[in-house]
C-alpha positions as CSV (number, residue, x, y, z in Angstrom):
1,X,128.7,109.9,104.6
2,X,129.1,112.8,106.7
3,X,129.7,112.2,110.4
4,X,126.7,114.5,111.2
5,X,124.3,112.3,109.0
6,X,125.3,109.1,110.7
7,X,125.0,110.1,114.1
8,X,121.3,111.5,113.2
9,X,121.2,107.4,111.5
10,X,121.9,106.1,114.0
11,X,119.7,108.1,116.1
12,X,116.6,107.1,114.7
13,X,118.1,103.6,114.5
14,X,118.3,103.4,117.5
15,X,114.8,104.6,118.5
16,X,112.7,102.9,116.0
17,X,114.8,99.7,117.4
18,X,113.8,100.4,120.5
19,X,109.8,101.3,119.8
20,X,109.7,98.1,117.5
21,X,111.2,95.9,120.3
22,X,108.9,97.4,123.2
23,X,106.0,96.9,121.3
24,X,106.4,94.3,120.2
25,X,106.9,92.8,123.8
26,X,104.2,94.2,124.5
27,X,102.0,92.2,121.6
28,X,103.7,88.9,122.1
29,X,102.9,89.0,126.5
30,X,99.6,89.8,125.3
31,X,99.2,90.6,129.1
32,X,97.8,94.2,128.4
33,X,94.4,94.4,128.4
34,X,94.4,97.7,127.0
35,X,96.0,96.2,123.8
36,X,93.4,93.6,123.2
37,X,91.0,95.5,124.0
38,X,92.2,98.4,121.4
39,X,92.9,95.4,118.5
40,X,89.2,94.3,118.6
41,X,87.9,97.9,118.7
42,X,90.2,98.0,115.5
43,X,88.5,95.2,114.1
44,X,91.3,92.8,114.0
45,X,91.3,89.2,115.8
46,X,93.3,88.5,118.5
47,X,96.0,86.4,117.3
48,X,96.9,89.3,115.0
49,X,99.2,90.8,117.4
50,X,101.4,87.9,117.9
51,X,102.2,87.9,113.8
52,X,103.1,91.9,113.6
53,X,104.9,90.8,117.0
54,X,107.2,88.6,115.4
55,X,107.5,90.2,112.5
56,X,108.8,93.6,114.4
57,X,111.4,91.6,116.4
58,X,112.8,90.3,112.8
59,X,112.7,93.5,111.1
60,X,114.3,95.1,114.1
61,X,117.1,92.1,113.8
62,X,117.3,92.7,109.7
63,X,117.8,96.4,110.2
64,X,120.4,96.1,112.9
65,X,122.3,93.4,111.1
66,X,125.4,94.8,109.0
67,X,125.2,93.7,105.2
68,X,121.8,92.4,103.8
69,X,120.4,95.4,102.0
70,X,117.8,93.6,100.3
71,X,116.3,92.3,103.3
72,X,116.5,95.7,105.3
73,X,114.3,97.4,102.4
74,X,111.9,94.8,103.2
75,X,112.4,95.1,106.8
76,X,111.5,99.2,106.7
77,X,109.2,99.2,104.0
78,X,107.4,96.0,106.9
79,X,107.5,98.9,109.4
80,X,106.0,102.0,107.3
81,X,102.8,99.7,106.3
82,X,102.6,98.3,110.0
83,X,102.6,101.8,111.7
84,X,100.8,103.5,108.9
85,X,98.2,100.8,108.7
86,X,97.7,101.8,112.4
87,X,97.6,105.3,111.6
88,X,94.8,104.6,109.2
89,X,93.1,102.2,111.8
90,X,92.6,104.5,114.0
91,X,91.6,107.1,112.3
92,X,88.8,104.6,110.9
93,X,87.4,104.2,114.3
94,X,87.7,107.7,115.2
95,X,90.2,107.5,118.3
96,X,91.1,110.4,119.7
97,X,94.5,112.1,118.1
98,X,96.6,110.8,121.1
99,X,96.1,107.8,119.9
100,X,98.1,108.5,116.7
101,X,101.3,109.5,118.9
102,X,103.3,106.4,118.8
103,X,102.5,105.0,115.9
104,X,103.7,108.8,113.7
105,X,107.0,108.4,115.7
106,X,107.4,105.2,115.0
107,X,106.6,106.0,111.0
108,X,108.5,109.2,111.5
109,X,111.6,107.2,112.5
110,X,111.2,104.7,109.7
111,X,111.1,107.2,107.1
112,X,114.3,109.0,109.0
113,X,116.3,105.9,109.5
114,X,115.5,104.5,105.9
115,X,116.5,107.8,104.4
116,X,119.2,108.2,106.5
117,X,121.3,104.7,105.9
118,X,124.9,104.7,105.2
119,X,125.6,103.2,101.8
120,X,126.6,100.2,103.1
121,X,123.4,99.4,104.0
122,X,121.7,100.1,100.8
123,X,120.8,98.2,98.1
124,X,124.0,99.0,95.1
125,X,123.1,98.4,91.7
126,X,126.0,95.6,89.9
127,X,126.6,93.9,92.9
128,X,124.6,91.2,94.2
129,X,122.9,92.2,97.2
130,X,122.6,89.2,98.5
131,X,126.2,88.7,98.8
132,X,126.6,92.3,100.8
């Protein structure tokens, strides 16, 4: 892997970790207002931002981890149908186009950092993945 494509990895790494982690705070406090107010304008019941809470932490915690390439697929493709189900979302209920800002990055840095990863952190086939 060429030093250039690792840096640009662990770029967007980095920043997906870090939109993933604040949001997830941010769902889990369930302090905002804002944020419940948006999820039952979306439709969705309270309680659901606790689950995509959770499940953001572990993904961040799979994809950060060194070895398990099995689990890290499952871990990005969790965060291109989480941000791209809030894409769609909010484009049901017609919210305006800021709206759509952080969920794109966050689906932009999936896609970046997925694409990106070192071979290590891929899924080989012949070798048992989960023994990586």
């Amino acid at each position: 892997m060429s030093k250039r494509r690792n840096i640009l990895y662990w770029i967007a790494t980095v920043w997906l970790s870090l939109g993933m982690v604040s949001t997830a705070i941010v769902q889990l406090a369930g302090l905002a207002e804002e944020v419940q107010k948006t999820v039952r304008e979306l439709g969705y019941p309270s309680y659901f931002l606790y689950i995509i809470g959770v499940w953001k932490l572990l993904g961040v915690v799979a994809v950060l981890l060194p070895r398990l390439p099995l689990l890290k697929e499952w871990a990005y493709a969790g965060f291109f149908f989480a941000m791209s189900g809030a894409v769609i979302s909010h484009l049901a209920i017609h919210d305006p186009l800021t709206e759509l800002f952080g969920p794109v990055l966050l689906l932009i840095l999936t896609v970046v950092s997925w694409y990106l990863r070192p071979v290590s952190r891929k899924i080989t086939p012949g070798i048992k993945n989960y023994e990586q």
